[in-house]
C-alpha positions in Angstrom: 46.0 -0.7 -41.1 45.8 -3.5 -39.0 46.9 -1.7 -36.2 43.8 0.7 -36.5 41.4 -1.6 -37.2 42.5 -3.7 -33.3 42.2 -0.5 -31.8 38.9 0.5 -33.1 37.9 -3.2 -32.2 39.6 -2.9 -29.0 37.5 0.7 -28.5 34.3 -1.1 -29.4 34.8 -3.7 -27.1 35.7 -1.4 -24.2 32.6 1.0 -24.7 30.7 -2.3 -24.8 32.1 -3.4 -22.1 30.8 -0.1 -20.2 27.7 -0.4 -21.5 27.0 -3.8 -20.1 28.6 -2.7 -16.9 25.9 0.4 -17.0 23.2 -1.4 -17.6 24.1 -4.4 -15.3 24.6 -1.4 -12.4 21.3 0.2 -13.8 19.1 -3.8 -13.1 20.5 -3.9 -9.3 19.2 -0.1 -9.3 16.0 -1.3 -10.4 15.6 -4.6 -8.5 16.3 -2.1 -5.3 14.0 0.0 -6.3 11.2 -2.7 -7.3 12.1 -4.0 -3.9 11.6 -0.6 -1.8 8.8 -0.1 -3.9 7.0 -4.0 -3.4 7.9 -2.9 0.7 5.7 0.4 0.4 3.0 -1.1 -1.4 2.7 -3.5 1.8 3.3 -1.3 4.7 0.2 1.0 2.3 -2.0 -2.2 2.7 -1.4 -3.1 6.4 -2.4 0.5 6.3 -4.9 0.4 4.8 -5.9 -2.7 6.2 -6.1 -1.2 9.9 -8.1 1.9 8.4 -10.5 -0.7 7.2 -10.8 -2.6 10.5 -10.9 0.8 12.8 -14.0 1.8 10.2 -15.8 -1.2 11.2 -15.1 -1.0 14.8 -16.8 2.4 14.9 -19.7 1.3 12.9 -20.0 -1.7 15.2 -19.8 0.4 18.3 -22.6 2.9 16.8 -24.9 -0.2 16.2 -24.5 -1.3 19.7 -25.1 2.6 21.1 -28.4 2.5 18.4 -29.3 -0.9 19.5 -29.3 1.0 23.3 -30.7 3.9 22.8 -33.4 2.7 20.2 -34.2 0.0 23.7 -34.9 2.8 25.7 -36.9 4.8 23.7 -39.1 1.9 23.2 -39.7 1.7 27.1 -40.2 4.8 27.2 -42.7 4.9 24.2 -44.6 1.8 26.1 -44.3 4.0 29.2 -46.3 6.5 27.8 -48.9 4.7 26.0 -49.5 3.5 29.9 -49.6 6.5 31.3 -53.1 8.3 31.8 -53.6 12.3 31.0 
């Protein structure tokens, strides 16, 4: 009786010894993959972050091309008002 009741005991402890084992693999799994993840999530923001800055680049260069254009219309505009029919 004793005998069955150290290997039951001795059963227990080895499944629980795989269990910890599983879920000590299963943590690394996740802190890898928390890891890979964390690195996505910045290369998506440096991403992002250079979309954002390219955006505002255009704009900037269609202010300035407004700013011109909008200078020469008003010559011209001030041209006209000069000029006799």
């Amino acid at each position: 009786m004793l005998n069955q009741e150290t290997d039951a005991l001795e059963d227990n402890n080895k499944y629980l010894d795989s269990e910890i084992e599983k879920y000590q693999l299963l943590s690394e799994q996740n802190e890898a993959e928390k890891q890979r993840k964390i690195g996505e999530l910045r290369d998506k923001a440096a991403e992002t972050k250079l979309d954002i800055k390219e955006a505002n680049d255009e704009c900037e260069a269609m202010q300035t091309e407004f700013n011109s254009i909008k200078d020469n219309v008003q010559h011209m505009v001030e041209m006209f008002i000069k000029a006799k029919f």
